[in-house]
VOTOR-984292 format. One record per residue (C-alpha): residue number from 1; z, y, x; residue in three letters. Coordinates in steps of 0.5 Angstrom, whole numbers, plus 500, padded with zeros to 3 digits. Example, Ala and Ser with C-alpha at 12.3 -4.5 7.8 and 13.67 -1.06 7.14 Angstrom:
! residues 2
1, 516, 491, 525, ALA
2, 514, 498, 527, SER
//
This chain:
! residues 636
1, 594, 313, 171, UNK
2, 601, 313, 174, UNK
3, 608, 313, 171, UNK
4, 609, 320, 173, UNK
5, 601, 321, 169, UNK
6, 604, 318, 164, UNK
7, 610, 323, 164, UNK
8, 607, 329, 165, UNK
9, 603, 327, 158, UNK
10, 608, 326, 155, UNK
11, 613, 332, 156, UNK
12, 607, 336, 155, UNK
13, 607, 333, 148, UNK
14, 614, 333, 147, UNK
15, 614, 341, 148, UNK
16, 608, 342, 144, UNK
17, 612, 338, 138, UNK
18, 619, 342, 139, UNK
19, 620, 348, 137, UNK
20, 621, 354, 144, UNK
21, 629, 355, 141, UNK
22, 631, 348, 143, UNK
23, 631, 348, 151, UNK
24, 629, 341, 154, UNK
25, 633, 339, 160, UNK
26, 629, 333, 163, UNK
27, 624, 327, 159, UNK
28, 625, 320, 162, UNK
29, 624, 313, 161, UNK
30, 631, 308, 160, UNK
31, 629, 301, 159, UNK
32, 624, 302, 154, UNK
33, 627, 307, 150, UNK
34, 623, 315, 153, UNK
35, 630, 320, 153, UNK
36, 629, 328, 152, UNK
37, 636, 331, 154, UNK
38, 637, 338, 152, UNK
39, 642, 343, 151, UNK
40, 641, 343, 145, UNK
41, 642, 337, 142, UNK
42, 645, 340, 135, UNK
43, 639, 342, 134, UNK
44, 637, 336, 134, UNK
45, 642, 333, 129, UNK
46, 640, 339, 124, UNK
47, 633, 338, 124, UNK
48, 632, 329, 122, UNK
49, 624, 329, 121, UNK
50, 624, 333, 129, UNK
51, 625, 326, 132, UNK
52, 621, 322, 127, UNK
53, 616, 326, 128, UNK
54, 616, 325, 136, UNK
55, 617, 319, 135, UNK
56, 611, 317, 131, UNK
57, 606, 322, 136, UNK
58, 609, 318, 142, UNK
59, 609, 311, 139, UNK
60, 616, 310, 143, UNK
61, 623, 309, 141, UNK
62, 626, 316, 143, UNK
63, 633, 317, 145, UNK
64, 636, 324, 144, UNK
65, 642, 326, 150, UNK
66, 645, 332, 152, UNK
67, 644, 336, 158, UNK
68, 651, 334, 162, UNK
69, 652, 341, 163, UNK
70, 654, 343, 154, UNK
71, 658, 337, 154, UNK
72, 665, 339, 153, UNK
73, 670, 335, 157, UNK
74, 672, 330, 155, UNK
75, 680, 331, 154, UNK
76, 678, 337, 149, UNK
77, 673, 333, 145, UNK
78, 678, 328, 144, UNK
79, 682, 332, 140, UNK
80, 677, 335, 136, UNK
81, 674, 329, 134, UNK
82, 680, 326, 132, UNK
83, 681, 331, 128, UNK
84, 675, 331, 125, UNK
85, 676, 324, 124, UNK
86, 679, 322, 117, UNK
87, 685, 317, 117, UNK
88, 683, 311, 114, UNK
89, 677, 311, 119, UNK
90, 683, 307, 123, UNK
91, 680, 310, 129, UNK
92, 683, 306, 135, UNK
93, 679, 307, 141, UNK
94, 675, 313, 144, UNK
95, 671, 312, 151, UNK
96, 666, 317, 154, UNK
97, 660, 315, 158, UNK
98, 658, 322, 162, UNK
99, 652, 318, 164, UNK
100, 649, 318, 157, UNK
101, 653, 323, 154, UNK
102, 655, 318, 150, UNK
103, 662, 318, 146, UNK
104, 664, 311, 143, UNK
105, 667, 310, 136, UNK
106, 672, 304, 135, UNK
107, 674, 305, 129, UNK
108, 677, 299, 123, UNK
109, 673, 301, 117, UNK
110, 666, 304, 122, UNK
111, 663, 307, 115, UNK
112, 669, 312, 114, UNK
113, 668, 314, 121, UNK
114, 659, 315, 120, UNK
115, 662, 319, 114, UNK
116, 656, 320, 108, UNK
117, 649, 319, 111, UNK
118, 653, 321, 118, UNK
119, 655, 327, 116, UNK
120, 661, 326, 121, UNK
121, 656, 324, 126, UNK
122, 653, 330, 127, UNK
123, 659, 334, 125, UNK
124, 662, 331, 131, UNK
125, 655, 332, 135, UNK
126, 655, 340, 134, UNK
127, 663, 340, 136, UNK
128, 663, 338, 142, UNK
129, 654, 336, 145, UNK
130, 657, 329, 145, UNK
131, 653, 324, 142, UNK
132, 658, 319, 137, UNK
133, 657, 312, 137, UNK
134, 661, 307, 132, UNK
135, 662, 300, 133, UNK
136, 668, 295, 129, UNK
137, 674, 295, 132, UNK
138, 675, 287, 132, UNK
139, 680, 284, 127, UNK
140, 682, 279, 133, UNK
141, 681, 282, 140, UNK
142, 676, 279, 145, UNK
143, 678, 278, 152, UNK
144, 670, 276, 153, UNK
145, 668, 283, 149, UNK
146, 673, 287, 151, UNK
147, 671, 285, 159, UNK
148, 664, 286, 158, UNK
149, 664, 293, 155, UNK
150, 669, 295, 160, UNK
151, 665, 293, 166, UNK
152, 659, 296, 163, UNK
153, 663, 303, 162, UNK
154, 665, 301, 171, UNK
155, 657, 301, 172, UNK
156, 655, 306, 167, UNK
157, 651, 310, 174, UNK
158, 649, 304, 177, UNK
159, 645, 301, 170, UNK
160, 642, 308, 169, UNK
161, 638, 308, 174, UNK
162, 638, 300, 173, UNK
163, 634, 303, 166, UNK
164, 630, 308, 170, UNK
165, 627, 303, 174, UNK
166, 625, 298, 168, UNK
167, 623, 303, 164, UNK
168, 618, 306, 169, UNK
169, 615, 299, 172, UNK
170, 614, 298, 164, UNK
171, 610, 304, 162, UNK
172, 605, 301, 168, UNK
173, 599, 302, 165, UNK
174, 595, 295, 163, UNK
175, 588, 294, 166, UNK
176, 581, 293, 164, UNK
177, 581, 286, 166, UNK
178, 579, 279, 161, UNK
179, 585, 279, 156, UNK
180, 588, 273, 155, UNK
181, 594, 270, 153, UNK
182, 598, 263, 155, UNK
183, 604, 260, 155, UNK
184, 606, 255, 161, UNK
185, 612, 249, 159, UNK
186, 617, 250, 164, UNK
187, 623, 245, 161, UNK
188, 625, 243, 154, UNK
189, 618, 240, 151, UNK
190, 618, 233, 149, UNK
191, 626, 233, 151, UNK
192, 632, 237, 149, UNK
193, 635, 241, 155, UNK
194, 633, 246, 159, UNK
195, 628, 251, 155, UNK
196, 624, 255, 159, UNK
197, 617, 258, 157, UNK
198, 612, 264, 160, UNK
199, 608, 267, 156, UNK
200, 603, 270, 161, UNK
201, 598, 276, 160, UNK
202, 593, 279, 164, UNK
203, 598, 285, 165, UNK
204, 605, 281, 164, UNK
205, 609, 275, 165, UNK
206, 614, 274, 160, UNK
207, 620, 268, 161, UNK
208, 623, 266, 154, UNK
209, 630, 262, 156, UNK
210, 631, 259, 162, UNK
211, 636, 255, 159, UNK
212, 640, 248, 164, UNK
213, 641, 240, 162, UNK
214, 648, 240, 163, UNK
215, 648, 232, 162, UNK
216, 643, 232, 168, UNK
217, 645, 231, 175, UNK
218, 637, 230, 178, UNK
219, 633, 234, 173, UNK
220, 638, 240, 170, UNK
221, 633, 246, 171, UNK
222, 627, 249, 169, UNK
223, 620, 248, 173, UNK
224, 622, 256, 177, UNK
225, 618, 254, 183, UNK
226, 611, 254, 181, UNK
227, 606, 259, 183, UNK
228, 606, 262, 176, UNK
229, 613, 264, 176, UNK
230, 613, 266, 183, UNK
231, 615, 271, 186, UNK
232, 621, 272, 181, UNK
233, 619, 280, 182, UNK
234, 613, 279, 178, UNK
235, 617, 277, 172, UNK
236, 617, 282, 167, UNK
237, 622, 281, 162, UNK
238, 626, 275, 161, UNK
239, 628, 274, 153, UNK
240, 634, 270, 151, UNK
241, 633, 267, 144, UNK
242, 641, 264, 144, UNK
243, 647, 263, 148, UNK
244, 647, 256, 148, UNK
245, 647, 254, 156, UNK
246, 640, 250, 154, UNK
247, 637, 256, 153, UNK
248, 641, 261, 157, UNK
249, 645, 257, 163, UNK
250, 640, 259, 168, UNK
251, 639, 267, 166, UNK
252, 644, 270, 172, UNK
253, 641, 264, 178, UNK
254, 634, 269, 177, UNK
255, 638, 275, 180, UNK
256, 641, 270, 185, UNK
257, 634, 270, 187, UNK
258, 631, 277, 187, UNK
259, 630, 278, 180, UNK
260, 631, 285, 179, UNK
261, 628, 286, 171, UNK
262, 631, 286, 164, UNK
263, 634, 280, 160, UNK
264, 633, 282, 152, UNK
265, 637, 278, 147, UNK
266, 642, 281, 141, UNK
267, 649, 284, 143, UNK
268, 653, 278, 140, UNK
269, 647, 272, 144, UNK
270, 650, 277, 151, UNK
271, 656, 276, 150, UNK
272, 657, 268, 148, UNK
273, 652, 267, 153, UNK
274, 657, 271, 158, UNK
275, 662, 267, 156, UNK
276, 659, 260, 157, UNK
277, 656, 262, 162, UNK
278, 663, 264, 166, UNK
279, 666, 257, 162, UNK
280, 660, 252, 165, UNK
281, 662, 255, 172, UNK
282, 669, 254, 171, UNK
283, 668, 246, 169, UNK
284, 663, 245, 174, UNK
285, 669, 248, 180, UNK
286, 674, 244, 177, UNK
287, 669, 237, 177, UNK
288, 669, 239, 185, UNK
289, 661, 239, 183, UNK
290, 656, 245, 186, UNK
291, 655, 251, 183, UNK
292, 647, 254, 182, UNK
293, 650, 262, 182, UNK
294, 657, 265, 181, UNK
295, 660, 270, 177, UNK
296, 657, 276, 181, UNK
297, 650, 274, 178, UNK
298, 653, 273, 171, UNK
299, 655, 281, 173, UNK
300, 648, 282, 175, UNK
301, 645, 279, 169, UNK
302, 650, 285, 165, UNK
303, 648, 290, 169, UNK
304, 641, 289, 167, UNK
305, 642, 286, 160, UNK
306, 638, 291, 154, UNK
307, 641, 288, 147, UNK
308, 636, 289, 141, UNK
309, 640, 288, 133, UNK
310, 634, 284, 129, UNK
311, 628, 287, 126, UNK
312, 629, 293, 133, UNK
313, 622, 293, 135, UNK
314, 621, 295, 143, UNK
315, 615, 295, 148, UNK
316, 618, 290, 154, UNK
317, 612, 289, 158, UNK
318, 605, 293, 159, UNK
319, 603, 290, 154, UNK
320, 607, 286, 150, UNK
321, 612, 288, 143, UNK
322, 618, 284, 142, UNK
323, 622, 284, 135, UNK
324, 627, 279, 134, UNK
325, 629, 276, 128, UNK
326, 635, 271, 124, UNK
327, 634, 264, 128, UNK
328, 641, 261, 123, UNK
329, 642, 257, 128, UNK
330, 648, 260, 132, UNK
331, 652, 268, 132, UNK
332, 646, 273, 135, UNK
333, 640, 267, 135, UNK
334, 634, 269, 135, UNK
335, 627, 267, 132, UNK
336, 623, 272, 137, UNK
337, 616, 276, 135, UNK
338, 611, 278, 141, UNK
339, 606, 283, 139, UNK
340, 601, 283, 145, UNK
341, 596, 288, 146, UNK
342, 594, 293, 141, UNK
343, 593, 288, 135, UNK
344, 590, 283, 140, UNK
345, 595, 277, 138, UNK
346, 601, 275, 136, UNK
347, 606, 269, 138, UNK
348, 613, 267, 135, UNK
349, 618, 262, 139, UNK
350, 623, 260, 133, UNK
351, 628, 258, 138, UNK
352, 633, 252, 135, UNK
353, 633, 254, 128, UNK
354, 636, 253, 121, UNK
355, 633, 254, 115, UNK
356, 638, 253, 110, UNK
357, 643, 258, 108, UNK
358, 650, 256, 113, UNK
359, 656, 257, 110, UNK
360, 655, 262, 117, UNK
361, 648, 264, 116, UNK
362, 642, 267, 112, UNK
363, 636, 262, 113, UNK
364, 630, 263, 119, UNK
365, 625, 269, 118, UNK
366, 618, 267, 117, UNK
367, 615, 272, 115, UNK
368, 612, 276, 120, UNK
369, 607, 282, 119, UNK
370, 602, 279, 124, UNK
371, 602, 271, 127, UNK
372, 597, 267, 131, UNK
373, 601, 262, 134, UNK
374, 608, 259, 134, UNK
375, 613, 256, 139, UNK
376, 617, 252, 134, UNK
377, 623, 247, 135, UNK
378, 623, 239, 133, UNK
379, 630, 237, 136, UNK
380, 630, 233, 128, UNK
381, 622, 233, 127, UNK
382, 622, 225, 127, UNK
383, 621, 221, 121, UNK
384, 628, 218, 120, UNK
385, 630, 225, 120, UNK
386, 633, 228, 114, UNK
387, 640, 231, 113, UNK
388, 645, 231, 108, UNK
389, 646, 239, 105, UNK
390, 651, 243, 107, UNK
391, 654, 242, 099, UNK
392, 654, 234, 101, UNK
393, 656, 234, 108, UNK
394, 663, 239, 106, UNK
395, 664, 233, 101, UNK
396, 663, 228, 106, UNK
397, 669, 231, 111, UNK
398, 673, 232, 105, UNK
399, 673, 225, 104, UNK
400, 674, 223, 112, UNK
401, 679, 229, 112, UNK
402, 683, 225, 105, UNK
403, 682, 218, 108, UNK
404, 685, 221, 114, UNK
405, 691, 224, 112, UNK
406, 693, 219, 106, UNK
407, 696, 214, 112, UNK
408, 698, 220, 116, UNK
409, 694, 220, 121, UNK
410, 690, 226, 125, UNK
411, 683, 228, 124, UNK
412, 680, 229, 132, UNK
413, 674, 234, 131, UNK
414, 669, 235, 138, UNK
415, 666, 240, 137, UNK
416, 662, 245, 140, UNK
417, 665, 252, 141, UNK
418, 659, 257, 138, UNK
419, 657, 254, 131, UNK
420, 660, 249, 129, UNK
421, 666, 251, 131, UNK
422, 666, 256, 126, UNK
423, 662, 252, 120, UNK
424, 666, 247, 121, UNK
425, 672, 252, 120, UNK
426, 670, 255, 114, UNK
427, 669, 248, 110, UNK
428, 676, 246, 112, UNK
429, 680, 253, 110, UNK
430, 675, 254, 103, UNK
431, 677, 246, 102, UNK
432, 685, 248, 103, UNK
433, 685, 254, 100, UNK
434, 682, 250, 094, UNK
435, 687, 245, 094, UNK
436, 682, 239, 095, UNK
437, 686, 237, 101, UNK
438, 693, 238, 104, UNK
439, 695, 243, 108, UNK
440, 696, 241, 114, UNK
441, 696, 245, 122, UNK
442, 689, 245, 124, UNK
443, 689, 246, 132, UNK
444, 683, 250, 136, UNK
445, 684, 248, 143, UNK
446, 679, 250, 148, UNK
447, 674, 256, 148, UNK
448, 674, 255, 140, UNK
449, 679, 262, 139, UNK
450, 675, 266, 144, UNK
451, 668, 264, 140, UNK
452, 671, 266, 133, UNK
453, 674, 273, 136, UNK
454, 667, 274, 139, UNK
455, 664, 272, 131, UNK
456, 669, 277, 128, UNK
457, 666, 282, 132, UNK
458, 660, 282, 129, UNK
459, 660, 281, 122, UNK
460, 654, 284, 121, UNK
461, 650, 277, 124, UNK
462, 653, 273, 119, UNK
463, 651, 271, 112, UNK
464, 651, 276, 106, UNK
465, 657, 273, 102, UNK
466, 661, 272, 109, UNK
467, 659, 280, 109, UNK
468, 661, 282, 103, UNK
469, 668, 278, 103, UNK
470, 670, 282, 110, UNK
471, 666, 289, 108, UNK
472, 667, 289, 100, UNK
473, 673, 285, 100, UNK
474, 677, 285, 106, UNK
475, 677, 278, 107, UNK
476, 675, 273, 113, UNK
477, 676, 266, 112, UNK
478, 676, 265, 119, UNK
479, 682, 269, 120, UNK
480, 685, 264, 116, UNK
481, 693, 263, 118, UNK
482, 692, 255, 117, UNK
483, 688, 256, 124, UNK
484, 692, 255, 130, UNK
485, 690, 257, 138, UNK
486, 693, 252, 142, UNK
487, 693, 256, 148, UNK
488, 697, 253, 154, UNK
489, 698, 246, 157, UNK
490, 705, 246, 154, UNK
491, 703, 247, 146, UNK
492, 698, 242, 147, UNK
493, 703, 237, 151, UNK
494, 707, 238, 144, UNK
495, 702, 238, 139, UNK
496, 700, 231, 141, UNK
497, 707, 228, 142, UNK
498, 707, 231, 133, UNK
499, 707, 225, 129, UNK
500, 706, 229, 123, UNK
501, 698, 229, 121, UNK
502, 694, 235, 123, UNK
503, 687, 237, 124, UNK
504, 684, 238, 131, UNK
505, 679, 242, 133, UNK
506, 677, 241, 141, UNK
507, 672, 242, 145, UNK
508, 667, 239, 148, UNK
509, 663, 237, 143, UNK
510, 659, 232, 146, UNK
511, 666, 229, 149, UNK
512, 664, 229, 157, UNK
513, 669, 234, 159, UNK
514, 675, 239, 157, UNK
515, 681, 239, 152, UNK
516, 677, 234, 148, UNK
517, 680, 228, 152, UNK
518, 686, 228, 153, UNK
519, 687, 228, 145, UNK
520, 682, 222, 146, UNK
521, 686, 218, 151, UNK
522, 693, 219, 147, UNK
523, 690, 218, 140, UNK
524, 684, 213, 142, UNK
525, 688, 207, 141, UNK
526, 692, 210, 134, UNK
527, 688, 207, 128, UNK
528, 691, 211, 123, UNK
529, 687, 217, 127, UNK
530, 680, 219, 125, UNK
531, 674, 222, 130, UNK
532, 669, 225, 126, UNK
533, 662, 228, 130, UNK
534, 659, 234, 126, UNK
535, 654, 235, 132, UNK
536, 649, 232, 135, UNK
537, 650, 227, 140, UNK
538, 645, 227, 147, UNK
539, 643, 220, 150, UNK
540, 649, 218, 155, UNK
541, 654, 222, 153, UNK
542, 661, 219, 152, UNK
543, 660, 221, 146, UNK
544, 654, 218, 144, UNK
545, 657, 211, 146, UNK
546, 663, 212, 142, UNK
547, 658, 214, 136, UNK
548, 654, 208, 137, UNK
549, 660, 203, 136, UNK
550, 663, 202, 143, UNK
551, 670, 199, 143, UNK
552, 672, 200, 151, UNK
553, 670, 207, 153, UNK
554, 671, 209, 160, UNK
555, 676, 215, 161, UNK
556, 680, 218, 167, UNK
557, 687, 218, 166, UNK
558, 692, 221, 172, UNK
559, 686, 222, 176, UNK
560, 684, 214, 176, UNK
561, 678, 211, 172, UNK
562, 680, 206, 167, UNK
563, 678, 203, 160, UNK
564, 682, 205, 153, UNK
565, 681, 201, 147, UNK
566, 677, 205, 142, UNK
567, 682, 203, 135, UNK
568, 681, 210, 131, UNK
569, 676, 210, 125, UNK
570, 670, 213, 128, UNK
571, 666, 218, 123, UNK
572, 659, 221, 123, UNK
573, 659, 227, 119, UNK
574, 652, 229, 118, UNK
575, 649, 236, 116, UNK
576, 654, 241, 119, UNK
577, 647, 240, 124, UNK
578, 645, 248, 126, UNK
579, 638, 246, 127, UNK
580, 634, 244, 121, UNK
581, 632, 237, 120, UNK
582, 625, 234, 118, UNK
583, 624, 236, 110, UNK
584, 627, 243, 114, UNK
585, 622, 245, 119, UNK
586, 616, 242, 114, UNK
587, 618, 247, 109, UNK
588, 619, 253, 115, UNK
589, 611, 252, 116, UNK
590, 609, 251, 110, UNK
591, 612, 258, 108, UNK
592, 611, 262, 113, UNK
593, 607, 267, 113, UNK
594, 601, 269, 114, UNK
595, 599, 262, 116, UNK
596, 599, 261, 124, UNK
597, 592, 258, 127, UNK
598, 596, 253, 131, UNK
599, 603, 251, 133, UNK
600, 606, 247, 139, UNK
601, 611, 244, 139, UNK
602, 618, 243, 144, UNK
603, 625, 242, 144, UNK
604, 625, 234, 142, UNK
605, 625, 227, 144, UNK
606, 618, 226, 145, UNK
607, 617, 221, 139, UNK
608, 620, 227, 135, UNK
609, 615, 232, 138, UNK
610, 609, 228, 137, UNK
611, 611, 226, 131, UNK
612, 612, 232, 127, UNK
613, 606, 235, 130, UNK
614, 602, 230, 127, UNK
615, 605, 231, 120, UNK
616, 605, 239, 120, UNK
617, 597, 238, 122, UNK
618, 596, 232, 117, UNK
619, 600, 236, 112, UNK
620, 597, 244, 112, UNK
621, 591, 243, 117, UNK
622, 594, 247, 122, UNK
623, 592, 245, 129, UNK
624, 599, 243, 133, UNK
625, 600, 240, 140, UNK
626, 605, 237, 143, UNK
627, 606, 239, 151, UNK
628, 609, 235, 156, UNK
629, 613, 240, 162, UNK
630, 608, 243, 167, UNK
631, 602, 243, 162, UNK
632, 599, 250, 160, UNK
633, 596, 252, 154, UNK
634, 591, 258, 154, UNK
635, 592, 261, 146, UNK
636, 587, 267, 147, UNK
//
């Protein structure tokens, strides 16, 4: 049966379910969405349980849009939509995507302008055929944020038929052939760095991360050359579990090389991602080193990016269902759901998870409708690994911070700019706010501010206290006026020659480039001064060394290597960790639910790998494995 077979079927449904007086222009597959366009999409809006029932007959996600012939233009439905829009909506933007027939609501208070059970959206849809679509005008403007939706606004033609395409190639049909299901271990398995798997069906291939070892010179990038993955065009789907360039850094090198398929991740995961991604080309420019793509295969990536919110169920392969759900490690991380087949099997990849309640996030979901196997993390799944709280580690930082600050000295935090940034943000206003340290400047120098902006724009991602202080009550911790952007080279130049005590926030986390350093060259012989890591530390970094108790280190100053003596307090404040610790990942299988038949291992040194599979099969019976890259397990 062809696609156009499959079409045919189901207009005729869709003519048999809507009632003669709605006219149907045209019945298209977009992505895994199935479009009708009608010219009267009014209709649609009067009667809910129309599109419910085509739903549920067709078994698809469906998209109402208006025939381009009933839109009024647009200069007209402005002003009718502004109109109808009450004043303490706070609208601040309109845009229209003729392409779509789709009208973009930016608004301050996003529920005013919805109106009552969106009774103000289907006014507005009866007025002028547009379809009206809210989103929350961000507190702090995004460059990043701003960039990409207007981009995608530029291509809006192009994605369109970008989305036909990859809705045709995935209503395909599947085969009668054996049915299996495999996974093969591209990168990230008994190391940390890298992450890239494929699940593989009889009638699909499915890569999920294709991430890049930035402190790797040699071994930086996934096994992509295997016969398995190759040709590209014979990829599916690729599925981004978090933005983090471990996970995400390669994505647009697939686009260099000819894939022309979607990426699937949350809306606030494309966007850090593109952030990052623009960021590690930029470093790697600056460092004179060679770059595997440019930002025109970033662009690429957006154009054929398909965002999914958590618990949004989408068909992204002949065969295959994808769900993604909350991770708590970073803004947008993903646990992802694969159902395969029609109730054949069920995979879990969990991604990097956090399962305890941050001052960010809700914990990682485990609990799932169906579940055979999982895919699971183990970055701290070593014997010794066990975390303070978050509770603990706050009193920690308090502590370090008090100490610091006592003999009027500066705290220097390396962090990474998605994640910890923020936590680590938070602990430090609620900590000030309650008179538990002085206040003093805290600085955010690097891609620190533009990181926050983007985790304002999403507030819906964040934990259920965050939302309730900015939804309930108008409050943002994040938008704290004790934070500061330290945003040219003359500011940092001045907050370095201060001899007051203040707080710095600075990236690179792992101190192996960025602003970070030459805090660390004016400060490192200081020892009134503090360094304080809250993040994980890789083996090799400069980081690692300075943790480690190194009293030289080696640093570039005016373009010539030399040794600066290390006189700063160096501080270790455990638990602001975004991946879970031993007792954690324990717990997470223990109550998971239903119980899987098996679990494999990934993302950990390999003793860490081994020995939290070793303890999950002695603890709960279930059979685990720890695979090295290149190795392929048959699950089905």
């Amino acid at each position: 049966m062809t696609v156009d077979d499959v079409l045919r079927e189901i207009k005729g449904k869709v003519r048999g379910i809507v009632p003669p007086s709605i006219e149907i222009t045209d019945v298209e597959f977009e992505g895994p969405l199935l479009v009708i366009y009608t010219k009267h999409p009014h209709k649609f809006a009067d009667d809910e349980n129309l599109v419910r029932q085509l739903a549920k007959t067709l078994q698809k996600r469906i998209t109402i849009r208006p025939d381009p012939s009933v839109l009024t233009d647009s200069k007209v439905a402005e002003k009718k939509i502004k109109a109808l829009m009450p004043e303490d909506a706070e609208v601040t933007n309109l845009y229209f995507q003729p392409d779509i027939g789709e009208v973009i609501i930016e608004a301050v208070k996003p529920g005013v302008a919805i109106g009552k059970k969106g009774s103000l959206l289907n006014e507005i849809k009866k007025e002028v055929n547009w379809t009206p679509h809210v989103i929350r005008t961000p507190p702090i403007q995004s460059k990043t944020v701003n960039e990409i939706r207007a981009f995608l606004r530029t291509v809006s033609e192009e994605r369109k038929d970008i989305l036909r395409k990859i809705g045709r190639r995935l209503h395909r049909g599947v085969s009668d052939n054996e049915k299996f299901v495999r996974i093969t271990a591209l990168g990230g398995f008994r190391e940390v760095g890298r992450s890239c798997s494929l699940l593989h069906t009889q009638d699909s291939k499915v890569l999920i991360d294709v991430g890049i070892d930035v402190s790797s010179d040699s071994n930086g990038s996934p096994y992509l050359h295997l016969p398995e993955v190759l040709p590209l065009e014979t990829i599916d789907a690729v599925v981004v579990t978090h933005a983090h360039l471990d996970h995400s850094g390669l994505v647009p090198l697939l686009y260099k090389y000819g894939y022309d398929g979607p990426t699937y991740c949350t809306p606030p995961t494309r966007d850090l991602m593109t952030l990052l991604q623009m960021d590690y080309l930029k470093v790697a420019v600056a460092d004179a080193k060679k770059t595997p793509y440019s930002s025109e295969h970033i662009r690429s990536f957006l154009k054929h990016c398909i965002t999914l919110n958590y618990g949004d169920t989408t068909d992204i392969a002949p065969d295959v269902r994808l769900t993604f759900h909350n991770a708590g490690h970073i803004l947008g991380s993903s646990v992802c759901h694969f159902h395969i087949g029609e109730g054949l099997y069920n995979v879990v990849f969990t991604g990097d998870i956090k399962y305890e309640r941050t001052w960010l996030f809700n914990p990682a979901v485990n609990r799932f409708p169906r579940l055979e196997a999982v895919i699971m993390e183990s970055t701290y799944g070593g014997k010794e690994d066990h975390q303070p709280s978050r509770k603990e580690a706050v009193e920690r930082l308090k502590d370090i911070v008090q100490r610091t600050l006592k003999y009027k000295g500066k705290v220097l935090i390396p962090v990474f700019a998605v994640g910890r940034s923020q936590e680590v943000m938070i602990a430090l206003e609620s900590l000030m706010r309650n008179g538990e340290i002085p206040k003093v400047p805290i600085y955010l120098d690097g891609m620190i501010w533009e990181a926050t902006a983007i985790h304002t724009a999403y507030p819906e991602y964040l934990n259920n206290h965050l939302r309730s202080l900015i939804f309930h009550k108008g409050e943002n911790p994040l938008l704290s006026d004790i934070f500061e952007r330290v945003d040219s080279y003359d500011m940092r130049q001045e907050v370095l020659a201060d001899p007051d005590p203040c707080i710095v926030l600075a990236t690179s986390g792992m101190i192996n480039g960025g602003p970070i350093m030459e805090y660390l060259k004016s400060w490192a012989e200081d020892e009134k001064c503090t360094i304080a890591f809250v993040g994980y530390q890789a083996e090799g970094t400069l980081g690692r060394k300075i943790q480690k108790g190194w009293r030289e280190i080696p640093l570039t100053v005016a373009g010539k290597m030399t040794t600066i003596k290390m006189n700063m307090n160096v501080e270790t404040c455990d638990g602001f960790s975004g991946h879970s610790d031993r007792g954690q990942l324990l717990n997470y299988v223990g109550n998971m639910s239903p119980k899987p038949e098996r679990i494999i291992f990934g993302h950990g040194e390999e003793s860490k790998c081994l020995e939290i599979s070793s303890a999950v099969h002695r603890r709960y019976g279930i059979n685990t494995a720890a695979p090295m890259n290149l190795e392929t397990i048959r699950l089905r």
